[in-house]
C-alpha positions in Angstrom: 0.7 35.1 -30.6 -0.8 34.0 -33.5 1.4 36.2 -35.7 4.4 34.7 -34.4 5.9 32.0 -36.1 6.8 29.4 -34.2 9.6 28.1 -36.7 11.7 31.0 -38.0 11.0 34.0 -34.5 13.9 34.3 -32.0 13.4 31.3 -29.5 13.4 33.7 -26.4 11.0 35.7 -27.9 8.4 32.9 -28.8 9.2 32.0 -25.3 8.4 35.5 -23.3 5.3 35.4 -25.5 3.7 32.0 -24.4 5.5 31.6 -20.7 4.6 34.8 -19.2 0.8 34.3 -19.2 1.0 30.5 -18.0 3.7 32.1 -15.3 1.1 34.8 -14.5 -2.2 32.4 -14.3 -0.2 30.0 -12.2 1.4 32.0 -9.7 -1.8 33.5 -9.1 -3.6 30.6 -8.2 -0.2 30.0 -5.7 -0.9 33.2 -3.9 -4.5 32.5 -3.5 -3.8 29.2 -1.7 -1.4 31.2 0.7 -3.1 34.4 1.5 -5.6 33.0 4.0 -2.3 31.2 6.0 -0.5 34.6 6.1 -3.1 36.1 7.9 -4.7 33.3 10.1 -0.9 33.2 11.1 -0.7 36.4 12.7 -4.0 36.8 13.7 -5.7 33.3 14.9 -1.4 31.5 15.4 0.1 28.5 14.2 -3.0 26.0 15.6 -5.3 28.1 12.8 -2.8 27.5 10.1 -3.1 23.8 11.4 -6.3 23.6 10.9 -6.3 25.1 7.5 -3.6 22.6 6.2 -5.7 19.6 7.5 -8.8 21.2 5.4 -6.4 21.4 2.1 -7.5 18.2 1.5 -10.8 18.1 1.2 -10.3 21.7 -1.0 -7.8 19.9 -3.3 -10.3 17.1 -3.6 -12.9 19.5 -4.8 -10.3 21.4 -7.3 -9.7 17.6 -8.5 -13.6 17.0 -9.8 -13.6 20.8 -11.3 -10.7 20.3 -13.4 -11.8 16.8 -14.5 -14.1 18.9 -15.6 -13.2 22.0 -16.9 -9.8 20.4 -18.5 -12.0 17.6 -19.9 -14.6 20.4 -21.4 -11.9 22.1 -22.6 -9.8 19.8 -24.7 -13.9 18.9 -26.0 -14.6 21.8 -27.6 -11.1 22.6 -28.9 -11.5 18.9 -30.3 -14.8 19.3 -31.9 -13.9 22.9 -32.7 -11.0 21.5 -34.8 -13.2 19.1 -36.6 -15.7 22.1 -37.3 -18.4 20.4 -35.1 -19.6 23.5 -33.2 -23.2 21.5 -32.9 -21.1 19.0 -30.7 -19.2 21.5 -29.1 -22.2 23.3 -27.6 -23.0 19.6 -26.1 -19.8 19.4 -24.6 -19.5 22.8 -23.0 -23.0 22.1 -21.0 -22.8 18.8 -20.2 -18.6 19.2 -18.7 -21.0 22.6 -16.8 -23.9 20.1 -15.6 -21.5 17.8 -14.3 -19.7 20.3 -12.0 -22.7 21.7 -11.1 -23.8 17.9 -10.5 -20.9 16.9 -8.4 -20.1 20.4 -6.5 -23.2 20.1 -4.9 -23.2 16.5 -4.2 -19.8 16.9 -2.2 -20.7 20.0 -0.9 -23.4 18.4 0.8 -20.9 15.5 2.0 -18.4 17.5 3.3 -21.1 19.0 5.4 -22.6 16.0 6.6 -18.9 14.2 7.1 -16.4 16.7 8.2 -15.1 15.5 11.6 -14.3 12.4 9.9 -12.8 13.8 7.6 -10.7 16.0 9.5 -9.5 12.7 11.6 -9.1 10.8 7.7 -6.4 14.3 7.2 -4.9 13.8 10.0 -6.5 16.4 12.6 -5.7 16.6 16.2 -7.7 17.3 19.2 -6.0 20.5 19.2 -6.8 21.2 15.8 -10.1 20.4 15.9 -11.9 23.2 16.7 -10.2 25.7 14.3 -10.9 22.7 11.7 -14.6 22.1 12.2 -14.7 26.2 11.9 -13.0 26.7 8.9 -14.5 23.8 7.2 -18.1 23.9 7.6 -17.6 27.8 5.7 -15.6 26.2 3.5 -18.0 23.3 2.4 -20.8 26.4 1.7 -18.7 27.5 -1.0 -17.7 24.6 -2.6 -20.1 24.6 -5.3 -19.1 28.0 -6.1 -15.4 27.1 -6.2 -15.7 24.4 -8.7 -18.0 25.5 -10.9 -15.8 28.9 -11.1 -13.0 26.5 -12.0 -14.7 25.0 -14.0 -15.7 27.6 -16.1 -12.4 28.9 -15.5 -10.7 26.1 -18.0 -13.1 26.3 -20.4 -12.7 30.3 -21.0 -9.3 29.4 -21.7 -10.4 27.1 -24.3 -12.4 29.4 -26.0 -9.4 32.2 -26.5 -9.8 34.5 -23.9 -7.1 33.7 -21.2 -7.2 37.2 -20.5 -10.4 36.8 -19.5 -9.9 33.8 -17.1 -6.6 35.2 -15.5 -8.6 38.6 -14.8 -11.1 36.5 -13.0 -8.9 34.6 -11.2 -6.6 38.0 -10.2 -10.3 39.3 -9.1 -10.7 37.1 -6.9 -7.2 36.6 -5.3 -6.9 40.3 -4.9 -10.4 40.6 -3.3 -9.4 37.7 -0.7 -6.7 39.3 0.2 -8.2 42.9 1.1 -11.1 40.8 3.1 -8.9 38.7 5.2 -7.4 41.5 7.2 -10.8 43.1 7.7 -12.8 39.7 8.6 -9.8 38.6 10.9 -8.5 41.9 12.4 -11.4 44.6 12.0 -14.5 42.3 12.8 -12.3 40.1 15.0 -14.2 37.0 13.5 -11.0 34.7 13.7 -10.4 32.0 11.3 -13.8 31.9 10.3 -13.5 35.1 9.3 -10.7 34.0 6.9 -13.1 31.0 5.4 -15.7 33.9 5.0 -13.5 36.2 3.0 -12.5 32.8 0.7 -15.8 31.7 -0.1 -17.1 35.6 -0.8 -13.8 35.7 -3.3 -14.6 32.8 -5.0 -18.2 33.6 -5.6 -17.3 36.7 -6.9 -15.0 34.8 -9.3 -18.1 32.3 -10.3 -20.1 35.4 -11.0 -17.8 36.5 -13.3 -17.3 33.2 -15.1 -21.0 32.3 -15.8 -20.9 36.0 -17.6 -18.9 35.0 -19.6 -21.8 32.8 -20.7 -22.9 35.6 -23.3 -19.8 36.2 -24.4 -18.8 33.0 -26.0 -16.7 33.6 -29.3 -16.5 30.1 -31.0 -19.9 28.6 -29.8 -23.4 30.2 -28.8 -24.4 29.2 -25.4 -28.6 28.8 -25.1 -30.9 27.3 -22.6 -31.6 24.7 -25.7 -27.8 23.5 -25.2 -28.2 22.8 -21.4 -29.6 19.4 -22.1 -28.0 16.4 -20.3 -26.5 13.8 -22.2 -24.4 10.8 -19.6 -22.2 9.6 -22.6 -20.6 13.3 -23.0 -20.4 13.5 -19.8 -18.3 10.8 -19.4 -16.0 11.8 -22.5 -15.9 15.1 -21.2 -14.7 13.3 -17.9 -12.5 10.6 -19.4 -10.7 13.9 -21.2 -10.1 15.7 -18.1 -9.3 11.9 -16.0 -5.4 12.9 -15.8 -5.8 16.6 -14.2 -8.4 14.6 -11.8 -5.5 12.2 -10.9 -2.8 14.9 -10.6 -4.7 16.3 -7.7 -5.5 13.4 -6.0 -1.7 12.4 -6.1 -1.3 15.8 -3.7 -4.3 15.0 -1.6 -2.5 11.3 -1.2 0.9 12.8 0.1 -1.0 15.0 2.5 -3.0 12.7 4.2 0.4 10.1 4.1 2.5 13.3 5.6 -0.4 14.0 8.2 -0.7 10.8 9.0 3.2 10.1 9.8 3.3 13.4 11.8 0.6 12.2 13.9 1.9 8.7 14.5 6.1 9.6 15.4 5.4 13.8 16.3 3.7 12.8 19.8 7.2 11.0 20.5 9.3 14.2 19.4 9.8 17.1 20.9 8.2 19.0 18.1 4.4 17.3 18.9 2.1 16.8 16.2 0.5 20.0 15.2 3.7 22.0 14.7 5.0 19.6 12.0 1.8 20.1 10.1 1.6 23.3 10.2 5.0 23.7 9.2 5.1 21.2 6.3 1.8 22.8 4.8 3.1 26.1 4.8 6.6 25.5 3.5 5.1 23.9 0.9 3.0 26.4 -0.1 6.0 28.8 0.0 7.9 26.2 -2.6 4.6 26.4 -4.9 4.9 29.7 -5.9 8.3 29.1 -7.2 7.7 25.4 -8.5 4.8 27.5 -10.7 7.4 29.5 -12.3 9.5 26.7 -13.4 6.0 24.6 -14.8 5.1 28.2 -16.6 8.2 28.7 -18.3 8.1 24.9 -19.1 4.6 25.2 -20.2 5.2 28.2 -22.2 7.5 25.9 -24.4 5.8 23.7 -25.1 3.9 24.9 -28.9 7.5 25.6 -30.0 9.1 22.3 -29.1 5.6 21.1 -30.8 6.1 22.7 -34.1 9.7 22.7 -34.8 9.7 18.5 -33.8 7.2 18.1 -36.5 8.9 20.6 -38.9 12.1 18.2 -38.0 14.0 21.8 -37.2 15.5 19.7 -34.0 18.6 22.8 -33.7 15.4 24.9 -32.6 14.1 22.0 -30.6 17.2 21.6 -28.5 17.9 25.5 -28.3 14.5 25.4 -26.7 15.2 22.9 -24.3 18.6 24.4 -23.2 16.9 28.1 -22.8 14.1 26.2 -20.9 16.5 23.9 -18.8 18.9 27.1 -18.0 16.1 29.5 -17.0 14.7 26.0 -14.7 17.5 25.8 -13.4 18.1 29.8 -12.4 14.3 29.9 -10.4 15.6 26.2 -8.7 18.8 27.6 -7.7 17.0 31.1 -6.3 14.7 29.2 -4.4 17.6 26.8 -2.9 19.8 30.1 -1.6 16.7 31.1 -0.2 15.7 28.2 1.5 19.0 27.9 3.1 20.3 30.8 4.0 16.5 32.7 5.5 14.2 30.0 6.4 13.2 32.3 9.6 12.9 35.3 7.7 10.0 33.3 5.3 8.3 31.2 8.1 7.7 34.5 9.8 6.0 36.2 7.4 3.2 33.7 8.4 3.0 35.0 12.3 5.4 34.3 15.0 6.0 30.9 16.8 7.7 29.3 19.7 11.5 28.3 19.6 10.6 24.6 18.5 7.9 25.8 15.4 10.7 28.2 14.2 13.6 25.3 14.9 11.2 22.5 13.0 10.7 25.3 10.0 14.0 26.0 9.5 14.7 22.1 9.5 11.7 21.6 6.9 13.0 24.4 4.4 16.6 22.8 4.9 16.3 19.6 4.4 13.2 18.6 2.8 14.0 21.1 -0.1 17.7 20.3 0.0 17.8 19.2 -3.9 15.4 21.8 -4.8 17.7 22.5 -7.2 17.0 19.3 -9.0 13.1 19.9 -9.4 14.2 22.1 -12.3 15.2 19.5 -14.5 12.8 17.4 -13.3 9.8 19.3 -13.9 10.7 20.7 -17.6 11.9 17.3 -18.2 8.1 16.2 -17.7 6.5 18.5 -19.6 9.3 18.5 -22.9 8.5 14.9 -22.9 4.9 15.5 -23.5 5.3 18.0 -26.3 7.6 15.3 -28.1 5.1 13.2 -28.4 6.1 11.0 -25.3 3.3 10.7 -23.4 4.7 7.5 -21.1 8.1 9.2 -20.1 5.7 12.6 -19.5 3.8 10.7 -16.8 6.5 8.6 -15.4 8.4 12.0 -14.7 5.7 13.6 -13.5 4.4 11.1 -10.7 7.8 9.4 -10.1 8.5 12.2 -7.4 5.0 12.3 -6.0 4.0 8.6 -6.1 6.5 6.5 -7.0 9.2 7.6 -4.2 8.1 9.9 -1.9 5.3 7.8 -0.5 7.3 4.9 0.3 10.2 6.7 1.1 8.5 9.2 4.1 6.8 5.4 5.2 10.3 4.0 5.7 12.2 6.3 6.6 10.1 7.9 9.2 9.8 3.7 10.8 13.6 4.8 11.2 14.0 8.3 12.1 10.7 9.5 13.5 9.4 12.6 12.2 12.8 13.7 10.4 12.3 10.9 8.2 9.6 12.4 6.6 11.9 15.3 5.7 14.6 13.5 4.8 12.1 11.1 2.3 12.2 15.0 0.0 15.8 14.7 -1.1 15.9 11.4 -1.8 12.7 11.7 -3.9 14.3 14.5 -5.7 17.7 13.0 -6.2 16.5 9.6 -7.7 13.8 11.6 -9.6 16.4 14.1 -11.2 18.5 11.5 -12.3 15.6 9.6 -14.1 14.8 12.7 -15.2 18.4 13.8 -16.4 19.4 10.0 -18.0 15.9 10.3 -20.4 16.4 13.6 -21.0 20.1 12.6 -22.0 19.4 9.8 -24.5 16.3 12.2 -25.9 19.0 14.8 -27.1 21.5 12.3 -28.5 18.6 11.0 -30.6 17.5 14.5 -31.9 21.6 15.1 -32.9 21.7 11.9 -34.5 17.8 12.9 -36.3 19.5 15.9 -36.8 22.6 14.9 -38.8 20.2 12.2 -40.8 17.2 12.6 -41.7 16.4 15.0 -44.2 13.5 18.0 -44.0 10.1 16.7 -44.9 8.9 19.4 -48.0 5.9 20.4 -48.1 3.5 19.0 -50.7 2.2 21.7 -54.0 -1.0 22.4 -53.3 -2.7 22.1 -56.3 -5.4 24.4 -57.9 -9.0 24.0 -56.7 -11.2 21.8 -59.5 -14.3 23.5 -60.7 -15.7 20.8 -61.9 -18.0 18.0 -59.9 -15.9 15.9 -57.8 -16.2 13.3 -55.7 -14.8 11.7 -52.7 -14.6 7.6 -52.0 -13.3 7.5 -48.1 -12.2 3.6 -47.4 -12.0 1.9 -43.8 -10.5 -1.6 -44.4 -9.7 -4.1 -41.8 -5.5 -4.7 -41.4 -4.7 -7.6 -43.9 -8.0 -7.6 -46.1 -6.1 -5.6 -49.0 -8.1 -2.1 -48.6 -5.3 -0.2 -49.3 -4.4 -1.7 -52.5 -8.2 -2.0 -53.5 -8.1 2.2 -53.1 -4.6 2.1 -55.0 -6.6 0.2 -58.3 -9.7 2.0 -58.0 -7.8 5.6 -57.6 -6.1 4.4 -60.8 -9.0 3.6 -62.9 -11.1 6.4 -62.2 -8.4 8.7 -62.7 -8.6 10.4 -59.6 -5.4 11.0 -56.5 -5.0 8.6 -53.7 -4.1 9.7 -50.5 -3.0 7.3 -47.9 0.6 8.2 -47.0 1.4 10.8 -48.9 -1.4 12.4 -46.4 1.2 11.9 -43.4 3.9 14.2 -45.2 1.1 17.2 -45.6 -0.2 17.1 -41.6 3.7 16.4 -40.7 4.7 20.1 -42.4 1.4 22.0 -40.6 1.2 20.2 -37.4 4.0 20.2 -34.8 4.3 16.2 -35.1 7.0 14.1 -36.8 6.1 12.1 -39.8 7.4 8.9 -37.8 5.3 9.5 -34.3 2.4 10.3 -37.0 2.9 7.1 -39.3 2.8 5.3 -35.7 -0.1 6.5 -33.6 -2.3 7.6 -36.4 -4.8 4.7 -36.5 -4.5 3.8 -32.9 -4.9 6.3 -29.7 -2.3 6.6 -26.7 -3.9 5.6 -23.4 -5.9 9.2 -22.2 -4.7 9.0 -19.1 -0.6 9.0 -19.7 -1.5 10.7 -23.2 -2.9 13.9 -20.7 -0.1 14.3 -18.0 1.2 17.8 -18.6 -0.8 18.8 -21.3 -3.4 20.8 -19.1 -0.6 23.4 -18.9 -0.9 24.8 -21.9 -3.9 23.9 -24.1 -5.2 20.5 -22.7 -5.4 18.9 -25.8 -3.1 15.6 -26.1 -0.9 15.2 -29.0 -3.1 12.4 -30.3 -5.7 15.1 -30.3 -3.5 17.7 -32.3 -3.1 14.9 -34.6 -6.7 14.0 -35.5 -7.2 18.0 -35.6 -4.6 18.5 -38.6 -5.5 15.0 -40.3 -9.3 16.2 -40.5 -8.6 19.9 -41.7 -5.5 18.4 -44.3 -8.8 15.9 -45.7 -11.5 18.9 -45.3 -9.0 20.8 -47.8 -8.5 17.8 -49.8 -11.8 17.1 -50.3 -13.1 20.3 -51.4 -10.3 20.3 -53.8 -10.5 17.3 -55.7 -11.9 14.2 -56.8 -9.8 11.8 -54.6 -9.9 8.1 -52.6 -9.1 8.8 -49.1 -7.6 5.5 -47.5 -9.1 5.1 -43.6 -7.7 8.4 -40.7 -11.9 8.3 -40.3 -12.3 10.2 -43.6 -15.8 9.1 -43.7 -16.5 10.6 -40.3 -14.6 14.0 -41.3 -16.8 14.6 -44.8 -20.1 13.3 -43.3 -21.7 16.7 -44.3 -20.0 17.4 -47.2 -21.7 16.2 -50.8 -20.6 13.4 -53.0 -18.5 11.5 -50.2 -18.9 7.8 -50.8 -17.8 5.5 -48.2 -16.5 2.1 -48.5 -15.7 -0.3 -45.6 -13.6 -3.3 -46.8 -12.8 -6.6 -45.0 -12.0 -10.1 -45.7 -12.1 -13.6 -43.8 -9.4 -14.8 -41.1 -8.1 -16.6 -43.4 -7.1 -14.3 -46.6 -6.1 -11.7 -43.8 -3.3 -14.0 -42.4 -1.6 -14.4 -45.9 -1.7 -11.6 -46.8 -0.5 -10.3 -44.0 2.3 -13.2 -44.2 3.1 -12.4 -47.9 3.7 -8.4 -48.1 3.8 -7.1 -44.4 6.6 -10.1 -42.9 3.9 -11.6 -39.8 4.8 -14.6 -38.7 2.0 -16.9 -39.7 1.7 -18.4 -36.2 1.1 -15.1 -34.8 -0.2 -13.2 -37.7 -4.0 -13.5 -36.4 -3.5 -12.5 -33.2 -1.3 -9.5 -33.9 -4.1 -8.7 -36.8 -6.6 -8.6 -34.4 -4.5 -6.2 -32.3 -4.4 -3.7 -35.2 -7.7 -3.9 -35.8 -8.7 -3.3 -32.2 -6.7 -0.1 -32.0 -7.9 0.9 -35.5 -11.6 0.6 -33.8 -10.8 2.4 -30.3 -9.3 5.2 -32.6 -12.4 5.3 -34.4 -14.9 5.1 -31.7 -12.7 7.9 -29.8 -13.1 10.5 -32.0 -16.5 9.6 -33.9 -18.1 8.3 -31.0 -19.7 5.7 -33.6 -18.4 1.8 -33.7 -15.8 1.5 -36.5 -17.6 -2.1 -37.8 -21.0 -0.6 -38.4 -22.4 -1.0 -41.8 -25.0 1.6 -41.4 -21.9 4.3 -41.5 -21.5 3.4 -44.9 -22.1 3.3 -48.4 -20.7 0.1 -49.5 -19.2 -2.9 -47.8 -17.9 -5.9 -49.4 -15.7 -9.3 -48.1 -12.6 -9.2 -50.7 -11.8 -12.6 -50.4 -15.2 -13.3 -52.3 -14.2 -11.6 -55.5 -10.5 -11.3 -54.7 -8.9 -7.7 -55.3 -9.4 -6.8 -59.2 -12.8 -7.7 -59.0 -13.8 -6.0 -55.8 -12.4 -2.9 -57.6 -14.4 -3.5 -60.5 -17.6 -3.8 -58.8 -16.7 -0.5 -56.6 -16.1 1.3 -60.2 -19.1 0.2 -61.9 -21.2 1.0 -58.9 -20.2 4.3 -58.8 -20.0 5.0 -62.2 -24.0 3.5 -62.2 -25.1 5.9 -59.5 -23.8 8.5 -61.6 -21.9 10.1 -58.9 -18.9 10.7 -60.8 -18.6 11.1 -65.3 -18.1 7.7 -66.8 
């Protein structure tokens, strides 16, 4: 992949290249959530597969904390990978593997000591009980295994060996599904015989994961690095807090469906366990194909990336029709399916009764009626996300899951009973597709208009390394205090380049992003939680995170370069190993900060402080983000000095003569 290039190849070639193995990885981990109901089905009935959705729950709940976790770890070391910070890398890795191992264990343990309440919290039924309590307690046993596995599972990824990681999970899938015929049918040990041949597949998986140990390529793993640090643990966490909520959204619905069918089923002729059952498996059926579509949507997403930045936005939107079209193809599939051979796909979970067959068929009808949308809706969320759009992303993604359905189902099924909790899916779909399609709409009208207007960004000469001794003055300066002006003097009288904005034109060329999303979220850092939606699906780094990535290697390159003032983009942070970096912070009082910031940036004087303030607090969560050092600390740096005491030629001065007396650059 890495020989492809991602602004001149064939689109559908770029795309075959990165979908396929997203497609593959997902549709995997589909299958291995079904298996176990395919063959409780036929040989335990429809009460086992009951019992199994009502235990989903607590098994998504898990799978939330271990991709925290394992996402988290993973956009950590591909963050401190990028800023060549394999020391802190190493950190990361063991403390985001401490913290699983931490928490797995901990809520193993609960689930053990809880489970008939929680079964009753899911929405069990005396009927169910049994089969849950079964299932579960073998369950909880390997829960530790489970989400370390998964864990680890994310962070091979991260390293560059998704190879790796899909073998492990195809291992395991494949292995569950040769032991849950023989445990169910040839030892006759019933459902817990399915639970038995789950657990054994996932510690098989876990076994190969923590082999993988040794085999790290971009860090070395020791005993030494396995040394608990809470403040990485919670970055790792705070990372991987969007994956976390994405799962919890599904074990919401669940319990909100379970709990619906339980209240209005006893009063239908269908009963309570049937809808359940029914509703957990068909949805399980519509996962496999729902992975397609988020696999072919991931897989696009590096080339929307690239060719936004590079401003190619013909590329752009022939990605996002190719995308769209081939969304729309699996949405329409899985719609002619749905309608026309419900009975043929329920029954290839075991046979039923007339009314569980009747209340399937219903399900697959008319809560996946607008299927067809989800195509749109789905790729929507994810194109969004590679733009750069990190609110719209998240909106799209839980508008469907949250936003609607939720109420909807709680409405509706006040009116209609059970049905109303499958007629709360199209609606959902319908108002989420046309969110979905009217932002989607006014995204491609801007990138025709960008299109028609604004002209390529060219690529800055590199110029020839300098033999001779260099140095490097790296300024953080307060919004208003004149710190960008002081580096424009002092670059000036020393003789050396400045690089301020100019340094947005480089990382725009290299680094997916547009100049203008650069030149706006540079010095301040989109919310982690809506910055995250959707980007777990392809290399779980945010596109604030890509950002600071290409910023740090364009100012590593500069740096070695050439003698050069760096203004702010935590420069000082980025060269604190290299030699003869000198770093400057400049800042000035309330006052000279307000008229300045009056005179030659247009604030309104009566709001000028407070909107200076604001600046300055996202230029310090930036900094303490990716530094994990407070942006206002003197002891970070060389120099500090108040401008309005000297005023802006004189502060310059002093910075010159300082220098030149410390003899760290030719007078």
């Amino acid at each position: 992949m890495k020989q492809l290039d991602l602004g001149k190849e064939k689109i559908g070639k770029l795309l075959k290249a990165f979908a396929i193995p997203c497609i593959i990885s997902l549709v995997v981990n589909a299958l291995y959530n079904m298996v176990d109901q395919i063959f409780i089905g036929w040989g335990v009935g429809y009460l086992g597969n009951g019992a199994t959705n009502v235990i989903f729950p607590i098994t998504v709940l898990c799978l939330a904390f271990s991709l925290m976790f394992g996402d988290g770890t993973s956009a950590y070391l591909s963050l401190k990978l990028g800023e060549k910070n394999k020391k802190d890398a190493k950190k990361g890795v063991a403390n985001g593997i401490i913290a699983s191992v931490i928490i797995s264990v901990i809520l193993g343990v609960l689930v053990l000591v809880f489970l008939p309440q929680l079964i009753t919290i899911f929405g069990g039924t005396d009927n169910l009980r049994s089969y849950a309590l079964d299932y579960g307690y073998i369950i909880a046993i390997g829960i530790p295994f489970m989400m370390i596995g998964t864990t680890l599972n994310s962070i091979i990824r991260a390293d560059g060996s998704p190879k790796y990681a899909m073998i492990s999970m195809i291992i395991g899938a494949v292995l569950n599904t040769i032991l849950d015929p023989i445990s169910i049918f040839v030892f006759n040990m019933g459902i817990k015989g399915a639970a038995y041949a789950t657990i054994i597949s996932q510690f098989v998986s876990f076994l190969i994961n923590i082999m993988y140990l040794k085999k790290f390529k971009s860090i070395e793993i020791t005993k030494e690095s396995f040394k608990p640090s809470l403040k990485v643990m919670k970055n790792v966490g705070m990372l991987g807090i969007s994956s976390f909520i994405t799962q919890i959204a599904i074990v919401i619905i669940i319990t909100v469906q379970n709990t619906l069918y339980n209240m209005y089923g006893a009063s239908s002729k269908f009963g309570t366990e049937i809808p359940i059952t029914v509703h957990g498996i068909v949805m399980k059926v519509n996962m496999i194909l729902t992975s397609i579509i988020i696999g072919i949507a991931a897989g696009s997403q590096p080339i929307v990336g690239y060719n936004y930045g590079a401003k190619k936005y013909d590329r752009v939107k022939k990605t996002l029709k190719m995308v769209m079209l081939l969304s729309i193809c699996v949405s329409a599939v899985s719609f002619i399916l749905f309608q026309t051979i419900p009975e043929v796909l329920i029954s290839i979970f075991g046979s039923g009764d007339e009314l569980y067959n009747e209340f399937a068929c219903l399900t697959f009808r008319i809560y996946l009626m607008l299927i067809i949308c989800n195509g749109i809706q789905i790729a929507s969320g994810i194109f969004f996300q590679a733009v750069g759009k990190p609110a719209k992303s998240a909106f799209l993604t839980l508008s469907r899951q949250i936003l609607f359905y939720i109420p909807a189902s709680i409405i509706l099924s006040k009116f209609y009973g059970v049905m109303g909790v499958l007629y709360a899916g199209p609606v959902t779909d319908g108002l989420a597709f046309i969110i979905a399609a009217t932002l989607l709409a006014f995204e491609t009208k801007k990138l025709s208009k960008a299109e028609n207007e604004e002209p390529k960004i060219e690529k800055e000469n590199k110029e020839q390394i300098d033999e001779k001794e260099h140095i490097v003055i790296t300024i953080n300066r307060e919004y208003g205090s004149g710190g960008r002006y002081v580096g424009e003097l002092l670059a000036k009288k020393l003789g050396i380049k400045l690089y301020d904005k100019n340094l947005i034109m480089m990382v725009a060329g290299e680094s997916g992003l547009s100049a203008s999303y650069i030149e706006e979220k540079e010095q301040s850092i989109t919310g982690t939680l809506l910055a995250n939606f959707n980007s777990q699906y392809y290399n779980n780094l945010t596109n604030d995170d890509n950002l600071f990535i290409a910023e740090s290697n364009a100012i590593r390159e500069i740096a070695k370069r050439e003698s050069c003032v760096i203004v702010g983009r935590c420069a000082d942070y980025i060269l604190k190993d290299q030699e003869n970096v000198f770093k400057i912070f400049v800042y000035s009082d309330d006052e000279g900060k307000v008229t300045r910031a009056v005179k030659y940036y247009g604030l309104e004087e009566k709001n000028a402080l407070k909107e200076i303030n604001k600046i300055n607090k996202a230029r310090q969560k930036h900094y303490n983000h990716y530094t994990g050092a407070e942006w206002k600390d003197l002891e970070h740096y060389d120099f500090s000095i108040n401008v309005d005491k000297f005023g802006i030629e004189q502060t310059v001065e002093i910075i010159e003569k300082m220098i030149k007396e410390k003899k760290v650059i030719a007078k």
